[in-house]
PDB file of N, CA, C and O in Angstrom:
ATOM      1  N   UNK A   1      83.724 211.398  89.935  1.00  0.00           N
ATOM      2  CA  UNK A   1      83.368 209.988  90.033  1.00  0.00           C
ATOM      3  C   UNK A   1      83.913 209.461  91.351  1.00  0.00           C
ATOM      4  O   UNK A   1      84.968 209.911  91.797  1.00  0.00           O
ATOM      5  N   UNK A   2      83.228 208.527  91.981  1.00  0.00           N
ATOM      6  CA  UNK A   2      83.584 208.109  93.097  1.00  0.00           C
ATOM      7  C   UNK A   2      84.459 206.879  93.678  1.00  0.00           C
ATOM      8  O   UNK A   2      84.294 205.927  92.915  1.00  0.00           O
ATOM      9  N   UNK A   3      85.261 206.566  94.658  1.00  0.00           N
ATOM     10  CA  UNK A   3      86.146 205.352  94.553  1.00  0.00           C
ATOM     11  C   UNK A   3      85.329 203.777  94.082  1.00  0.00           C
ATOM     12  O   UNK A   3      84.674 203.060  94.838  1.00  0.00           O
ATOM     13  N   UNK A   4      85.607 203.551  92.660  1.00  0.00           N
ATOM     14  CA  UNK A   4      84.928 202.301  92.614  1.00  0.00           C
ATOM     15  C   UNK A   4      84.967 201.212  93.634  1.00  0.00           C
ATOM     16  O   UNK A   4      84.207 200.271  93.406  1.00  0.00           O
ATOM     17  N   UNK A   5      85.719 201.147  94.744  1.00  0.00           N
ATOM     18  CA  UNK A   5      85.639 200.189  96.067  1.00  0.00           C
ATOM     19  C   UNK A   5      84.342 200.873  96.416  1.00  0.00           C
ATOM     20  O   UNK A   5      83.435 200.094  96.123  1.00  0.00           O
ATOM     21  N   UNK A   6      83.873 201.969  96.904  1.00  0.00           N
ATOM     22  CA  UNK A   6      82.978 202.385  97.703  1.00  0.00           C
ATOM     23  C   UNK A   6      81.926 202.694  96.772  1.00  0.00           C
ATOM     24  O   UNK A   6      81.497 203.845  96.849  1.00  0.00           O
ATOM     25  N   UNK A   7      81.180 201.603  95.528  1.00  0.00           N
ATOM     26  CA  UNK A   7      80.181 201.445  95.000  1.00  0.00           C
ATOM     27  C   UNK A   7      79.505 200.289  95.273  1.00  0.00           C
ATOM     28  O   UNK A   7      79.815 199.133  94.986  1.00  0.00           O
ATOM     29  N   UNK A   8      78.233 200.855  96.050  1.00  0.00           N
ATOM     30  CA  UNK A   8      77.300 199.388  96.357  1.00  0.00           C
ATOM     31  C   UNK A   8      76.616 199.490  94.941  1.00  0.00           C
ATOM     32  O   UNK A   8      76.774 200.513  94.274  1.00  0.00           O
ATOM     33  N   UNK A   9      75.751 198.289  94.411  1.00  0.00           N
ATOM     34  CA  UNK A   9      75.072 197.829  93.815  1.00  0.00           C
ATOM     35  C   UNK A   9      74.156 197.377  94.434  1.00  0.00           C
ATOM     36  O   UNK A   9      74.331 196.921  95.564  1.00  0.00           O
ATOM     37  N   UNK A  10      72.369 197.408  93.542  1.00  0.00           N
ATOM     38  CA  UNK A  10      71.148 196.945  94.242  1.00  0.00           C
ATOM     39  C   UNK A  10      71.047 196.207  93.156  1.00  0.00           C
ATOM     40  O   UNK A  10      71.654 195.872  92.138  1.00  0.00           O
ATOM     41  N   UNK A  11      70.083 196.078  93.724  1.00  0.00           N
ATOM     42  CA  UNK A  11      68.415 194.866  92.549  1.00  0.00           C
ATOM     43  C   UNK A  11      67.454 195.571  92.709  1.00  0.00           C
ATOM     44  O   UNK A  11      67.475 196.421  93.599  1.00  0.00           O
ATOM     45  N   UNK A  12      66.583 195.443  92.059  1.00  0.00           N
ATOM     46  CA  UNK A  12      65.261 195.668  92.513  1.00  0.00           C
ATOM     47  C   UNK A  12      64.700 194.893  92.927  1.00  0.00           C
ATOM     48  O   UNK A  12      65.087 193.800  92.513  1.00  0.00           O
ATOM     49  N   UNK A  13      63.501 194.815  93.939  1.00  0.00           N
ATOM     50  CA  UNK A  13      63.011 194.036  94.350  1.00  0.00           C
ATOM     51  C   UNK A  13      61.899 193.872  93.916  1.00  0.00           C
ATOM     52  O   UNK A  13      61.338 192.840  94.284  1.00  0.00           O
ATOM     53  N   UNK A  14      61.174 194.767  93.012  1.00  0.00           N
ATOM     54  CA  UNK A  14      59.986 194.890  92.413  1.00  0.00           C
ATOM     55  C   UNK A  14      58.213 195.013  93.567  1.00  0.00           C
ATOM     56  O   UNK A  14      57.934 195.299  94.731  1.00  0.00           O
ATOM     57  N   UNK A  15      57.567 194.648  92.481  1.00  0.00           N
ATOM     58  CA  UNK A  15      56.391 195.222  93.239  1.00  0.00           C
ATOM     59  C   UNK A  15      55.354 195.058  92.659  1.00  0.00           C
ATOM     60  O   UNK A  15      55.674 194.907  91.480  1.00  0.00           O
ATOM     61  N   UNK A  16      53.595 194.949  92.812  1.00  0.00           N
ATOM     62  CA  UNK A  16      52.636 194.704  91.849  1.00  0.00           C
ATOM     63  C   UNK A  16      52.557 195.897  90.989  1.00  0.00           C
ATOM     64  O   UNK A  16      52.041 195.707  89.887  1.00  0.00           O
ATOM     65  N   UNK A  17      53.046 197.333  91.320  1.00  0.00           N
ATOM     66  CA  UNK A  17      52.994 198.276  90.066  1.00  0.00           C
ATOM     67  C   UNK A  17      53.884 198.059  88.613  1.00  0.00           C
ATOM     68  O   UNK A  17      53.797 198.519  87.475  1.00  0.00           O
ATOM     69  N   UNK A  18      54.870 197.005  89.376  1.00  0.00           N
ATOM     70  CA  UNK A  18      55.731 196.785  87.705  1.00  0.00           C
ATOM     71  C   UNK A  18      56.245 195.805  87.647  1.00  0.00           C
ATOM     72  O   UNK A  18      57.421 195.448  87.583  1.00  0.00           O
ATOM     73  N   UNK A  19      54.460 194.893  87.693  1.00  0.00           N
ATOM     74  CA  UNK A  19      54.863 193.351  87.540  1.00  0.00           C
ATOM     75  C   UNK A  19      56.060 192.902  88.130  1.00  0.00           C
ATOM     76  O   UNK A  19      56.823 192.315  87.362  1.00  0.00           O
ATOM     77  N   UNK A  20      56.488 193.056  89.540  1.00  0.00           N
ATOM     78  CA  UNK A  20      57.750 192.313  89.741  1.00  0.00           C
ATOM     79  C   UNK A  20      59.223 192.228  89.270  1.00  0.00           C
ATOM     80  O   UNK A  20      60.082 191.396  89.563  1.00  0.00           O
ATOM     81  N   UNK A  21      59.290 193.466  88.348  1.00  0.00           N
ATOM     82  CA  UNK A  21      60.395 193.957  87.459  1.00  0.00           C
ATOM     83  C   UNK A  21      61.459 194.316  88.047  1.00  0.00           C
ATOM     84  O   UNK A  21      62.588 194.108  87.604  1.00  0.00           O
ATOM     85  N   UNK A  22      61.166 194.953  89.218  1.00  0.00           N
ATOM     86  CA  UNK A  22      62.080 196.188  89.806  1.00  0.00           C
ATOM     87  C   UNK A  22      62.334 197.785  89.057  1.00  0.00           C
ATOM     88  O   UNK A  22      63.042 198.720  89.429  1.00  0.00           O
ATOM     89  N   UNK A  23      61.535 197.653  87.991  1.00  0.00           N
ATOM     90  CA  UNK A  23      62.072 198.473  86.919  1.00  0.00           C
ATOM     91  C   UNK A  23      60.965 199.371  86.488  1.00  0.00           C
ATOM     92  O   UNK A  23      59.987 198.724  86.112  1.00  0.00           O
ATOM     93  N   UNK A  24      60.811 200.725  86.424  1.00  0.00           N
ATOM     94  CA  UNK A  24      59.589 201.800  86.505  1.00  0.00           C
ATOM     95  C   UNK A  24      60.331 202.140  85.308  1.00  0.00           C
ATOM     96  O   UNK A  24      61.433 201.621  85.132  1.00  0.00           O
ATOM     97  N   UNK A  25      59.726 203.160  84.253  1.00  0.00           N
ATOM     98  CA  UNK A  25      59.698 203.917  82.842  1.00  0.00           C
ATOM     99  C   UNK A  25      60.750 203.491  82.455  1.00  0.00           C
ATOM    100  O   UNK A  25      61.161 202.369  82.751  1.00  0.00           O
ATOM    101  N   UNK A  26      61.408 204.368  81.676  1.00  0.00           N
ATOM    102  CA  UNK A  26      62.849 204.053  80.588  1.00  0.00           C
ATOM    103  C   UNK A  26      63.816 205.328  80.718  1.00  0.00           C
ATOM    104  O   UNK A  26      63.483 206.513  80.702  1.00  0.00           O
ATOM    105  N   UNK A  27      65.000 204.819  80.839  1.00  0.00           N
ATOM    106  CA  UNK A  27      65.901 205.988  81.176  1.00  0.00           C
ATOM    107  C   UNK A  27      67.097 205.716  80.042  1.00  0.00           C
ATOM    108  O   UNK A  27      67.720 204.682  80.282  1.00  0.00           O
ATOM    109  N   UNK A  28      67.569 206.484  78.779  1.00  0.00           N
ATOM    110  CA  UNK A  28      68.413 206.198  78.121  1.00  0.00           C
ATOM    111  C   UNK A  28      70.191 205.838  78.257  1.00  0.00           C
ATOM    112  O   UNK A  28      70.939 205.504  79.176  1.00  0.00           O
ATOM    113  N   UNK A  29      70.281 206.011  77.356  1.00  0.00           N
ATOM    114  CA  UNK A  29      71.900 205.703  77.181  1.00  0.00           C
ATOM    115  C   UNK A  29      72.797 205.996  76.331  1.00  0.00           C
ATOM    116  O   UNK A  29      73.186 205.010  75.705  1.00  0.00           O
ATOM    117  N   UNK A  30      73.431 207.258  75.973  1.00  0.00           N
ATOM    118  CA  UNK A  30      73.651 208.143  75.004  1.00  0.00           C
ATOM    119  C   UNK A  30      75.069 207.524  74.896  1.00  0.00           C
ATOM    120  O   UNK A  30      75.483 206.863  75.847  1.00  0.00           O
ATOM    121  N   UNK A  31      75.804 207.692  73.840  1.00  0.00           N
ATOM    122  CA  UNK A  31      76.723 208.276  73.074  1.00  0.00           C
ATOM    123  C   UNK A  31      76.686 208.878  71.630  1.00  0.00           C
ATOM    124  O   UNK A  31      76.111 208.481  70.617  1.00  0.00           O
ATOM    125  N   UNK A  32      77.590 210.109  71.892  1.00  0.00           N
ATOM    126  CA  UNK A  32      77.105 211.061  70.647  1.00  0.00           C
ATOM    127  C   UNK A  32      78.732 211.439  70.566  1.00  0.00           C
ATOM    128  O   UNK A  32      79.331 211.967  71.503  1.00  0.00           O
ATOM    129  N   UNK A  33      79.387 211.058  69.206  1.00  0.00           N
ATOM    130  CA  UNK A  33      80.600 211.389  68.636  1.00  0.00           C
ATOM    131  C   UNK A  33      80.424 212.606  68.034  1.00  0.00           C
ATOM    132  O   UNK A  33      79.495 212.773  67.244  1.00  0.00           O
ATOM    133  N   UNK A  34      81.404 213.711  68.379  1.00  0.00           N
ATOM    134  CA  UNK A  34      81.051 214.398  67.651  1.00  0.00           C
ATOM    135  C   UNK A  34      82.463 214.774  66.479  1.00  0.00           C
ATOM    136  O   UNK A  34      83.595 215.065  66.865  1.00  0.00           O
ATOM    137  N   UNK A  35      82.057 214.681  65.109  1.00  0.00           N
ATOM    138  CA  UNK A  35      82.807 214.830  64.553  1.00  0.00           C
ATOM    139  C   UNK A  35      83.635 216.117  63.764  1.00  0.00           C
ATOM    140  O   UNK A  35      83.302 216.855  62.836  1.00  0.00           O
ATOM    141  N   UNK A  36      84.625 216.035  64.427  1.00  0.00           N
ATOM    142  CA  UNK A  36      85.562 217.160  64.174  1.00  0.00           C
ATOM    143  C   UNK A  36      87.107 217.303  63.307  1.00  0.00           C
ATOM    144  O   UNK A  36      87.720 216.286  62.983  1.00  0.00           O
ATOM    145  N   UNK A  37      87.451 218.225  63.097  1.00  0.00           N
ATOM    146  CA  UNK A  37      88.660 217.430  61.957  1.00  0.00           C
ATOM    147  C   UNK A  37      89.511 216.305  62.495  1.00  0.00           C
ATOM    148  O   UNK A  37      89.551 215.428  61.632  1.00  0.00           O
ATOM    149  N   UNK A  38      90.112 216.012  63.415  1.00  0.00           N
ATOM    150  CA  UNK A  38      90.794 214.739  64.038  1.00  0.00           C
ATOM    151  C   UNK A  38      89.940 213.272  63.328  1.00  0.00           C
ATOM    152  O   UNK A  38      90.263 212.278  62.678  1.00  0.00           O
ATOM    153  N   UNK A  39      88.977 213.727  63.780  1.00  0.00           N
ATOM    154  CA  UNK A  39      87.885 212.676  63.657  1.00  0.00           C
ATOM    155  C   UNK A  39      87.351 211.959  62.464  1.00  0.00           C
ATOM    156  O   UNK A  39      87.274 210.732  62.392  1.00  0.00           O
ATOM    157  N   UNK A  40      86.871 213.060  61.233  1.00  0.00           N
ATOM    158  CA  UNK A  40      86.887 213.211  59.990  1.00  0.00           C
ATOM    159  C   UNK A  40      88.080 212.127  59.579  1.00  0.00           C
ATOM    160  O   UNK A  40      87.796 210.962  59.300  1.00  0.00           O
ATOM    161  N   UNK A  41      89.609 212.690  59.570  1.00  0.00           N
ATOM    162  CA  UNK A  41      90.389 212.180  59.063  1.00  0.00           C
ATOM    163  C   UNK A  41      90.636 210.579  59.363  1.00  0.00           C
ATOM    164  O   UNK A  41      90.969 209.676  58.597  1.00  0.00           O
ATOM    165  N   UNK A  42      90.298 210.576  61.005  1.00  0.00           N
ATOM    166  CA  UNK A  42      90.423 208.920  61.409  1.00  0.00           C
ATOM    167  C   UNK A  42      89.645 208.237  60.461  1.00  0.00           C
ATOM    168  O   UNK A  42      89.986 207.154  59.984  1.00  0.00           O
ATOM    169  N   UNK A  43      88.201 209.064  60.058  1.00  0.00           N
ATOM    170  CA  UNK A  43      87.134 208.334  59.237  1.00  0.00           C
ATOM    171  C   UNK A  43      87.344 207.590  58.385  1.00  0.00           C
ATOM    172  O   UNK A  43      87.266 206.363  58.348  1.00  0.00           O
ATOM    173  N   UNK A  44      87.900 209.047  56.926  1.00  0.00           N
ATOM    174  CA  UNK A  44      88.805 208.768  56.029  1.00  0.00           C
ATOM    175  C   UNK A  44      89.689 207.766  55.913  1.00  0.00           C
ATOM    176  O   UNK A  44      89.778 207.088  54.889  1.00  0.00           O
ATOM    177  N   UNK A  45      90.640 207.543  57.284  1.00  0.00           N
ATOM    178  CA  UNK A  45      91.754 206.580  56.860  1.00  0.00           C
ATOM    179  C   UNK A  45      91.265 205.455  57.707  1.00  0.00           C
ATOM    180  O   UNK A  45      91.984 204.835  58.491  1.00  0.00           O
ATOM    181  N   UNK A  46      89.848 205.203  57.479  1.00  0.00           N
ATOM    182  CA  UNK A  46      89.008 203.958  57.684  1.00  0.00           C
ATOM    183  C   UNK A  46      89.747 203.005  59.075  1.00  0.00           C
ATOM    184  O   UNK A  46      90.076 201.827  59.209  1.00  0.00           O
ATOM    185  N   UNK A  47      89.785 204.201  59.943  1.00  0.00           N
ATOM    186  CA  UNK A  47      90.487 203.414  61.495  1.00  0.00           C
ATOM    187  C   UNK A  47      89.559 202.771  62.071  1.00  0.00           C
ATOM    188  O   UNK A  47      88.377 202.997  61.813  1.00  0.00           O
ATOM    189  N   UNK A  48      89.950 201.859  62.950  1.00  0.00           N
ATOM    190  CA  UNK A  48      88.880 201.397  63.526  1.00  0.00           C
ATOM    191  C   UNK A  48      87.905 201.808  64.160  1.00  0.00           C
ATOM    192  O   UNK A  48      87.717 203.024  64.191  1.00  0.00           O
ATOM    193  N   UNK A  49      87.203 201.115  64.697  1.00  0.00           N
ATOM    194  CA  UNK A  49      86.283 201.942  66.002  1.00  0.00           C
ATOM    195  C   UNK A  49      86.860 202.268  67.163  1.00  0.00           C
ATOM    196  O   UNK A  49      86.686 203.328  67.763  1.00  0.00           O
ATOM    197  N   UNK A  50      87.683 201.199  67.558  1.00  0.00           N
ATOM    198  CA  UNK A  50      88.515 201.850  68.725  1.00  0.00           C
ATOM    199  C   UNK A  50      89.457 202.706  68.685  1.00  0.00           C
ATOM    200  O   UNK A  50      89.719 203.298  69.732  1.00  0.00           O
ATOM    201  N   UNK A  51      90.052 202.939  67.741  1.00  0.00           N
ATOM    202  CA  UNK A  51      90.948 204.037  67.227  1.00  0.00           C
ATOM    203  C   UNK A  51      90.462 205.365  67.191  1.00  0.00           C
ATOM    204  O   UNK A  51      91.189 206.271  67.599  1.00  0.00           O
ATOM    205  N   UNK A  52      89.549 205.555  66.842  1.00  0.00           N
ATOM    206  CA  UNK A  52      88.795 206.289  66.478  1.00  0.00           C
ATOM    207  C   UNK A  52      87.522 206.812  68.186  1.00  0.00           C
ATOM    208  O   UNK A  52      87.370 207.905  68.732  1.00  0.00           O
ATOM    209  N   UNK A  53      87.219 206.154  68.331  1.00  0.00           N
ATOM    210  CA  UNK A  53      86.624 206.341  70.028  1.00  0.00           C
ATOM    211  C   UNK A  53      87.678 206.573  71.229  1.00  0.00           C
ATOM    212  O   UNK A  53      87.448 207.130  72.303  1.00  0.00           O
ATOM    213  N   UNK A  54      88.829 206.036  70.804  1.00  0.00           N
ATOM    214  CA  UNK A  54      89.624 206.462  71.848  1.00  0.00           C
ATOM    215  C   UNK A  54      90.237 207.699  71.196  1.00  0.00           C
ATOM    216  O   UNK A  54      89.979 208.680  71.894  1.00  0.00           O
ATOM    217  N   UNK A  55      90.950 208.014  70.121  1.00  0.00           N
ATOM    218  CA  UNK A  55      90.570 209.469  69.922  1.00  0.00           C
ATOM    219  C   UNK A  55      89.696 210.684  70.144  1.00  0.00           C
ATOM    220  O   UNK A  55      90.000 211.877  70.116  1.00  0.00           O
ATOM    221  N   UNK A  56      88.482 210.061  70.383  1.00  0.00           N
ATOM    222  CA  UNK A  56      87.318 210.998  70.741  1.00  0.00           C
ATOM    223  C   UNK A  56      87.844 211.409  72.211  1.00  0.00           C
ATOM    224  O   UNK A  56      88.035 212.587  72.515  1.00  0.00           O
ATOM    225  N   UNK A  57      88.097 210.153  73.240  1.00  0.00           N
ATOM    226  CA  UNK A  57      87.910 210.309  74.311  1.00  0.00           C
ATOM    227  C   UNK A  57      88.891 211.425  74.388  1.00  0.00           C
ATOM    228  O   UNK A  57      88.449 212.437  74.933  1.00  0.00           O
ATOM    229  N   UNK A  58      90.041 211.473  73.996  1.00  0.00           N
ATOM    230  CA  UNK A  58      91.209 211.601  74.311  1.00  0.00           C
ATOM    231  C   UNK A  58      90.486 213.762  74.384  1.00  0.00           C
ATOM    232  O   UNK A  58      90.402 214.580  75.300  1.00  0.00           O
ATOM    233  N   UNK A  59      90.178 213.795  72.991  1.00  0.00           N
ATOM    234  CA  UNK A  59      90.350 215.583  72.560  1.00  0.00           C
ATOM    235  C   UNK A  59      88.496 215.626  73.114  1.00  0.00           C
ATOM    236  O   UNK A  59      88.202 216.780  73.427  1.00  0.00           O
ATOM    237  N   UNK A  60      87.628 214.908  73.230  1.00  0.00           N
ATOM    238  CA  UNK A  60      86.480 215.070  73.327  1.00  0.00           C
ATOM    239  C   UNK A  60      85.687 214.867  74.526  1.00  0.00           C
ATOM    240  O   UNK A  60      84.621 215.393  74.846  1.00  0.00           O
ATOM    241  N   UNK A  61      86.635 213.724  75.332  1.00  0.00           N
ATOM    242  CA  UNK A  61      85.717 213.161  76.444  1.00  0.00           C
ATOM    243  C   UNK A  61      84.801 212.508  76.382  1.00  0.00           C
ATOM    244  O   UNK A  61      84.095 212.393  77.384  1.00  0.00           O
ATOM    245  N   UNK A  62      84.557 212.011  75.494  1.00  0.00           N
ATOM    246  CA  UNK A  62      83.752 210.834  74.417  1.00  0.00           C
ATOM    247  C   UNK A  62      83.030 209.907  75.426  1.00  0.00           C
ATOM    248  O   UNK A  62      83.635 209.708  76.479  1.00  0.00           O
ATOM    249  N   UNK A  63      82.061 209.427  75.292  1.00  0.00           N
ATOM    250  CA  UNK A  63      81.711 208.611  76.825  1.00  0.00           C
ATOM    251  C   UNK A  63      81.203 207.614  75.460  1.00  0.00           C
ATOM    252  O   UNK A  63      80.902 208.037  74.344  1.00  0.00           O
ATOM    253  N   UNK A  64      81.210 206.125  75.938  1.00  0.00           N
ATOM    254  CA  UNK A  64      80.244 204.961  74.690  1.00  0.00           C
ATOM    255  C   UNK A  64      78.889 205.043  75.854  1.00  0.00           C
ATOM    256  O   UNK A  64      78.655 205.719  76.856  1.00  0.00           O
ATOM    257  N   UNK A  65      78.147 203.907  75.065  1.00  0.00           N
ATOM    258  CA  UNK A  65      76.967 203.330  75.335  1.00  0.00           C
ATOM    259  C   UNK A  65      77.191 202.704  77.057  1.00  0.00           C
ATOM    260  O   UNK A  65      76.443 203.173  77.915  1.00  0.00           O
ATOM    261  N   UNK A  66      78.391 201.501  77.523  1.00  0.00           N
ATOM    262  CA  UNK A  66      78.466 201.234  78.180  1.00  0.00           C
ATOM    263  C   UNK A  66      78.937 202.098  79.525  1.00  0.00           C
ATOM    264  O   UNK A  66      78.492 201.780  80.628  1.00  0.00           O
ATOM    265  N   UNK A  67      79.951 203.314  79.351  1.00  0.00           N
ATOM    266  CA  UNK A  67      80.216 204.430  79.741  1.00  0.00           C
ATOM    267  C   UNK A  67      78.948 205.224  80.200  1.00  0.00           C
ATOM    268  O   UNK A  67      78.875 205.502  81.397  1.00  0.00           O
ATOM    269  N   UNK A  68      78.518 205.391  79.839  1.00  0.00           N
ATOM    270  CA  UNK A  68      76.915 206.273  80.130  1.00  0.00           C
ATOM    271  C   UNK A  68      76.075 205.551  81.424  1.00  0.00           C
ATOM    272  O   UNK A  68      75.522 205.956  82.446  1.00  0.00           O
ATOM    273  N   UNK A  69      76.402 203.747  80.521  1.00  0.00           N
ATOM    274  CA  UNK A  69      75.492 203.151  81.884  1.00  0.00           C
ATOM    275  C   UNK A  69      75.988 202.793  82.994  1.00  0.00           C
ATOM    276  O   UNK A  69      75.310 202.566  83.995  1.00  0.00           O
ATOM    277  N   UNK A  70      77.435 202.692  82.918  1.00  0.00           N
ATOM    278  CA  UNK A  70      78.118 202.571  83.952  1.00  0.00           C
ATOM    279  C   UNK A  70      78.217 203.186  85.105  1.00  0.00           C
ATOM    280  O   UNK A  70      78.370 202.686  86.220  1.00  0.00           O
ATOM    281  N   UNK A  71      78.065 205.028  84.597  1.00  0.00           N
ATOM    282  CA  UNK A  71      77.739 206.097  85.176  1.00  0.00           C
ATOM    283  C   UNK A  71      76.339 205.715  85.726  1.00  0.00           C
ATOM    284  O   UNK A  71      76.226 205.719  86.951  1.00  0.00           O
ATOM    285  N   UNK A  72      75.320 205.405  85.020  1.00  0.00           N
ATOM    286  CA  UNK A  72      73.986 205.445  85.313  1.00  0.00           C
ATOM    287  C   UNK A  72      73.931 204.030  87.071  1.00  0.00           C
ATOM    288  O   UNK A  72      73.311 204.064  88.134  1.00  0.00           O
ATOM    289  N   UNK A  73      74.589 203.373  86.669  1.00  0.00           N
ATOM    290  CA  UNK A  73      74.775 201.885  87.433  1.00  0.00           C
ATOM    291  C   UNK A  73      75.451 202.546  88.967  1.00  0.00           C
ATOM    292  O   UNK A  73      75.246 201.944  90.021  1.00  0.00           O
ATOM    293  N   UNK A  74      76.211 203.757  88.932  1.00  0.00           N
ATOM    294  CA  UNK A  74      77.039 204.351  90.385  1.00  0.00           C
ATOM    295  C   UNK A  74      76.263 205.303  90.665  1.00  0.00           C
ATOM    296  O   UNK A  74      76.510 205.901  91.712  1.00  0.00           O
ATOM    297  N   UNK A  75      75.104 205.748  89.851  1.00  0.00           N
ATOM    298  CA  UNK A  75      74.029 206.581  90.608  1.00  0.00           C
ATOM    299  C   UNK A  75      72.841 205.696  91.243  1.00  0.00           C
ATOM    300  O   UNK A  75      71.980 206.054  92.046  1.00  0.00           O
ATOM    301  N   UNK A  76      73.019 204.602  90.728  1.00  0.00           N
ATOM    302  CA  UNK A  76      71.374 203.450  91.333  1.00  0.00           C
ATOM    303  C   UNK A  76      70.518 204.369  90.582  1.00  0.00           C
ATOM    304  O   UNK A  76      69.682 205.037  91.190  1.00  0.00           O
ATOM    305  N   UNK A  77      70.657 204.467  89.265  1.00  0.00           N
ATOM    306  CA  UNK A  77      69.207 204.634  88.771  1.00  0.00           C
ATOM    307  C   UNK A  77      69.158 203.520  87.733  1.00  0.00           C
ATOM    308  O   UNK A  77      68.056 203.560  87.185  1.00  0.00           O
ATOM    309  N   UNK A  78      69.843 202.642  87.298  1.00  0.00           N
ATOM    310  CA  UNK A  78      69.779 201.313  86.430  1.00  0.00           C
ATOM    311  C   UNK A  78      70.555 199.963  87.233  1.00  0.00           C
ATOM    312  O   UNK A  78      70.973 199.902  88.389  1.00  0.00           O
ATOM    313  N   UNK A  79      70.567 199.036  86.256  1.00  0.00           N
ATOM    314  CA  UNK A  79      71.452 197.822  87.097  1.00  0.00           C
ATOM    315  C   UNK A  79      72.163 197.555  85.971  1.00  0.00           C
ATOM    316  O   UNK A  79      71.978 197.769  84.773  1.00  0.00           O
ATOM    317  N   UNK A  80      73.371 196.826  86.884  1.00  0.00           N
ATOM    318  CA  UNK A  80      73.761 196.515  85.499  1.00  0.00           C
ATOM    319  C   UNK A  80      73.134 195.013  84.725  1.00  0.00           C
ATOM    320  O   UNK A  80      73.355 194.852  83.525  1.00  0.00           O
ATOM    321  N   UNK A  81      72.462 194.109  85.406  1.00  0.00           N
ATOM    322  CA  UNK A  81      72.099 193.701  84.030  1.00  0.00           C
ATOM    323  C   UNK A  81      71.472 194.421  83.016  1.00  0.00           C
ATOM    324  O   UNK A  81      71.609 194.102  81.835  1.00  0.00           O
ATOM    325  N   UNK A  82      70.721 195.471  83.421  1.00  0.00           N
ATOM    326  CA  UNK A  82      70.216 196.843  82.660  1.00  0.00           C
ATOM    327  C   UNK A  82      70.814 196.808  81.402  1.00  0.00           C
ATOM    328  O   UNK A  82      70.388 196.388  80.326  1.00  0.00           O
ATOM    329  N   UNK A  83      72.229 197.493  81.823  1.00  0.00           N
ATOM    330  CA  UNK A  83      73.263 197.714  81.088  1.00  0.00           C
ATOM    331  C   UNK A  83      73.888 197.050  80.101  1.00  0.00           C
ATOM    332  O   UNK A  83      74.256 197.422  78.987  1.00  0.00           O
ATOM    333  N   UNK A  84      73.974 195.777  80.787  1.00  0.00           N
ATOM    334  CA  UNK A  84      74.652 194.499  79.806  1.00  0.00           C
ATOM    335  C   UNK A  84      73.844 194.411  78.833  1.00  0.00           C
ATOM    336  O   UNK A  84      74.360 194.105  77.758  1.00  0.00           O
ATOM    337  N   UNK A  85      72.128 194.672  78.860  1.00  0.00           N
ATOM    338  CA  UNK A  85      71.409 193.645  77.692  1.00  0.00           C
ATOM    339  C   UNK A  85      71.385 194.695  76.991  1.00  0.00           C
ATOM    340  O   UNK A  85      71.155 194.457  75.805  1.00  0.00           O
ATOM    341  N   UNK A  86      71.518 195.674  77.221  1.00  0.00           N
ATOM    342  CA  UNK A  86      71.277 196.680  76.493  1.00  0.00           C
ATOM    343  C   UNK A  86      72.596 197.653  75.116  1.00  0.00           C
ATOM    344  O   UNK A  86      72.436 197.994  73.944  1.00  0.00           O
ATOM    345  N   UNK A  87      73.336 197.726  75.719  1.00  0.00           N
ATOM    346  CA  UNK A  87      74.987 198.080  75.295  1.00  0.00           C
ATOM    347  C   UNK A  87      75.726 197.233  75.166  1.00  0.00           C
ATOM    348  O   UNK A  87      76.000 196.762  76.270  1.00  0.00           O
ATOM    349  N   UNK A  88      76.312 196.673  74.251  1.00  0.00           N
ATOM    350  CA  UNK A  88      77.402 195.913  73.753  1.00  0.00           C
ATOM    351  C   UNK A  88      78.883 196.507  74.015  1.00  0.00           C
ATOM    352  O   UNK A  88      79.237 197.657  73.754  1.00  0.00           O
ATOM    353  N   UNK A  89      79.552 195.641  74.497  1.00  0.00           N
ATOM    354  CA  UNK A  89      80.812 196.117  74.685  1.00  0.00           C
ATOM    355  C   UNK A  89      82.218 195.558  73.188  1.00  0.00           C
ATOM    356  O   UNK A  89      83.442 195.556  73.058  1.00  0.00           O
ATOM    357  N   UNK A  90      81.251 195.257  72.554  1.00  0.00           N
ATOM    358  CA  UNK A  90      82.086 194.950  71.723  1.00  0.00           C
ATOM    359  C   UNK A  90      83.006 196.149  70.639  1.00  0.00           C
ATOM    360  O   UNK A  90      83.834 195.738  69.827  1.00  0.00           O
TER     361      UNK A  90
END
């Protein structure tokens, strides 16, 4: 990953192929927990979500919804309002 100082951000500027959008097809936004005994047990003892996701990260490398696009946002293939309407950071 690269020094977040030395991340530009665009817009699109759009165009008559996509109505003025800036925005061509659909590009997703994964997170996939995968559950393993650590994980299981957090389940069980009904931890939170953040308890439980930051556990992932920790033994798994766990990336969320916003994580994915964030990544996606330092390659310029989304924006982040992209991101925002899409992934909840809650």
């Amino acid at each position: 990953m690269q020094d977040k100082a030395d991340i530009t951000f665009s817009k699109g500027k759009g165009c008559d192929h996509c109505r003025k959008t800036g925005y061509k097809g659909r590009i997703g936004l994964y997170e996939t927990l995968v559950v393993d005994d650590k994980i299981r047990d957090l389940i069980i003892k009904q931890e939170t979500p953040y308890v439980i996701a930051k556990a992932a990260r920790e033994t798994q490398g766990f990336k969320t919804l916003v994580d994915d696009g964030v990544d996606k946002v330092e390659k310029g293939i989304t924006s982040v309002e992209e991101v925002l309407t899409v992934a909840s950071t809650v």
